[in-house]
N, C-alpha and C positions, 0 to 999 in steps of 0.2 A: 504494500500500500504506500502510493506515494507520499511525500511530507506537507503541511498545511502551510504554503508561502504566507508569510504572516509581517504588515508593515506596523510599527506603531508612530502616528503623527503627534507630537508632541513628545519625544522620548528625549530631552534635556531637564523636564521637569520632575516633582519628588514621585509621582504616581506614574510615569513615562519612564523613568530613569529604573524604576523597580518591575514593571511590564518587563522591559526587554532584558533584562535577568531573567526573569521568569522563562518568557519564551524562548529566548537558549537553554535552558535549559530541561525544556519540558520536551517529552519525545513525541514524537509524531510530527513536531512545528519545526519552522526552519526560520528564522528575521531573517528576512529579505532587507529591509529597509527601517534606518530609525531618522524620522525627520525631526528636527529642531523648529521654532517660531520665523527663520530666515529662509526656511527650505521650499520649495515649490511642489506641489502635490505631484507633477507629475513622476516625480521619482517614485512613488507610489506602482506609475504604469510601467515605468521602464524596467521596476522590478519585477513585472508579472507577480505583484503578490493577489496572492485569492482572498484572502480577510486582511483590512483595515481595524486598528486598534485607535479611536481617537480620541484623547485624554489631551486637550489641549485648553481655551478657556471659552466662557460663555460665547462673545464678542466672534468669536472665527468659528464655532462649533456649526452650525448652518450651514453656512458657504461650504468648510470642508467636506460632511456630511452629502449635499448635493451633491459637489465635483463626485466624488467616490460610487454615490448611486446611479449617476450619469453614466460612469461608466463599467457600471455592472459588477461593483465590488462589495461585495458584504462587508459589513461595517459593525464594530461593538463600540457603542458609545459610553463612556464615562464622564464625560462633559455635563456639566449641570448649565439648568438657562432654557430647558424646553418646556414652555407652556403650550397651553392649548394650541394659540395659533400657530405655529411653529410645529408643534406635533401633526396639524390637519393636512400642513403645505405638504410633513415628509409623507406621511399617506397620500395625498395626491400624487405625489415624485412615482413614489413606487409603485404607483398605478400603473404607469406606462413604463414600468421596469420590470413585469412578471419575472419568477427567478432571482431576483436578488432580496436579500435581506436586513435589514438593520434590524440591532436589539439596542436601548437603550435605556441603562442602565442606573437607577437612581442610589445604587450601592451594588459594589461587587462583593461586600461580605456574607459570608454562609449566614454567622449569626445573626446579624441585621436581617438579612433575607427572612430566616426562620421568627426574627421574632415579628416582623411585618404580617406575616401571614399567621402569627397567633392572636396576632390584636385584632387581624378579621374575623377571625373564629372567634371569639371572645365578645366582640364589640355588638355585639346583640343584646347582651344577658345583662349589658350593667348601663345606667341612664346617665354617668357623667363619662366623660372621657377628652384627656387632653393630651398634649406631646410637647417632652423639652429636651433640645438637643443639646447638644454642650460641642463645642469644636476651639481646636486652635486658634486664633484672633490672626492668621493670613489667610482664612478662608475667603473668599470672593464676592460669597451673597449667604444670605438671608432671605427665612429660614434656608435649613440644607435641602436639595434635592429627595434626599429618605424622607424627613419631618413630613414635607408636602405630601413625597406618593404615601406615608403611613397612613397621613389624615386621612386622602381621598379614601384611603381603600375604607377605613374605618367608616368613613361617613358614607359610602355605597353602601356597606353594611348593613349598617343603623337604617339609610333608608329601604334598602329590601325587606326588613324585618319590621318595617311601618313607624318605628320604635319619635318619637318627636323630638323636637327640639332641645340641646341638653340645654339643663336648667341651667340658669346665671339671674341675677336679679340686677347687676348691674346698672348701672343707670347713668352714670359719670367717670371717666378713665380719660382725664387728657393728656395723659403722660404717656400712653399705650401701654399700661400697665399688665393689661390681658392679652397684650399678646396681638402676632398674625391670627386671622379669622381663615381657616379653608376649608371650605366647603360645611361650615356650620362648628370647625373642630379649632379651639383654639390652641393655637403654636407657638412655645418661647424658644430663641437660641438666645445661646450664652457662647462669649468668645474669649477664652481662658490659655493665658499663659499655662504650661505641662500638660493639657491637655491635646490628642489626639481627635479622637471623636468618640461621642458617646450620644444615647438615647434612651429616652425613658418613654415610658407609654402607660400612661393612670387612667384606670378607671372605679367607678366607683356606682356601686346601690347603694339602699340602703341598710345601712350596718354592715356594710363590707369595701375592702376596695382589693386590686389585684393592679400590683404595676410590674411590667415587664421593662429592663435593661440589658440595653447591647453596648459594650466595651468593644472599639479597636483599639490597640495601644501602639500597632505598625501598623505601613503603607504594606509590610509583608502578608496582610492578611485580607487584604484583597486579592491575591494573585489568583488562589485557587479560583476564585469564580472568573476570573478573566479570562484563565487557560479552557475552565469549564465554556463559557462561551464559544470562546474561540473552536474550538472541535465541534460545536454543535450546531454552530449559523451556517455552513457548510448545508445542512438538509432540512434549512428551512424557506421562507420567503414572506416578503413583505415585513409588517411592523408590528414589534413586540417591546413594551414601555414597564421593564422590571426582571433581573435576573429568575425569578419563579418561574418565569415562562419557559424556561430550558429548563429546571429542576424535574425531580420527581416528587412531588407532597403531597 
């Protein structure tokens, strides 16, 4: 079986610089190509790589994304910065690209992953629930990329199971005390010197609460789901928004 040409765009930075460790050293994969923020994507092409790794930053995450699906390269995105409208364009793109695929990815850790999808299982059973991430103070934006898709999914949840509005009685916060609002699910980050990334996820009835936390304490613990992707966008197509979508749960 041949080896998975594998480019990463963005590979000077802390998340790009630990990919292409990774992918040398992961069997089946071969880096073809590690671009820098000066590099031009076609070297992408002239490597014939089959999968795109693009961990670059919000601001170029689009453009690069397009050029790549333009020309029919699967793509794992680790770039944070896609909202809706940006999500609907790459679904349109990939419309008229049948056979190619992007995943993108709002965390590549296992554990985050797993506790994402305990907070959907969960988010039914309990009427308060909120989310606070904790990250490094170089992170880019606010909240993170996880916080956001936790909320949605949580707040899908809660509205497939009818469940209403979570209680708050607030009435005055002009400080923004409470937080990002998404999709009904209020969001705090916190941006902390020794800190890596972390998340918590409260919920709470009455006379009970249940909070789940996910600790990265390396950029090392992303890889597994990077290389997990990477192997897997090979046999799929179109648009997938969360590493679960390649797992098995």
């Amino acid at each position: 079986m041949s080896e998975i040409r594998v480019a990463v765009i963005g590979a000077q930075g802390r998340m790009g610089s630990h990919a292409v460790a990774a992918i040398e050293e992961a069997e089946g994969l071969a880096l073809v190509a590690a671009l820098g923020s000066a590099d031009s994507l076609d070297a992408v092409l002239d490597a014939q790589a089959d999968v795109a790794v693009e961990l670059t930053v919000p601001r170029a995450t689009e453009d690069n994304v397009r050029f790549l699906v333009e020309h029919g390269i699967d793509t794992v995105v680790g770039t944070t910065g896609w909202d809706a409208e940006r999500l609907s364009r790459l679904e349109s793109l990939l419309a008229e690209h049948p056979g190619t695929a992007v995943l993108i990815a709002p965390n590549f850790s296992i554990g985050a992953v797993l506790a994402m999808h305990f907070a959907e299982l969960a988010a039914k059973y309990f009427d308060s629930a909120e989310v606070v991430e904790i990250h490094h103070p170089r992170k880019l934006d606010a909240p993170s990329g996880t916080a956001v898709h936790t909320a949605q999914r949580i707040a899908a949840a809660r509205s497939a199971a009818g469940l209403p509005a979570v209680p708050d009685a607030t009435e005055s916060d002009p400080h923004g005390a409470r937080g990002a609002v998404i999709d009904g699910i209020h969001v705090h980050a916190v941006r902390q010197l020794g800190m890596n990334a972390s998340e918590e996820i409260h919920f709470g009835a009455d006379g009970e609460a249940l909070t789940l936390r996910t600790d990265t304490f390396s950029t090392s613990a992303f890889m597994p789901g990077i290389i997990t992707a990477v192997r897997e966008i090979g046999g799929r197509e179109g648009l997938a928004v969360g590493l679960e979508n390649y797992l098995t749960l």
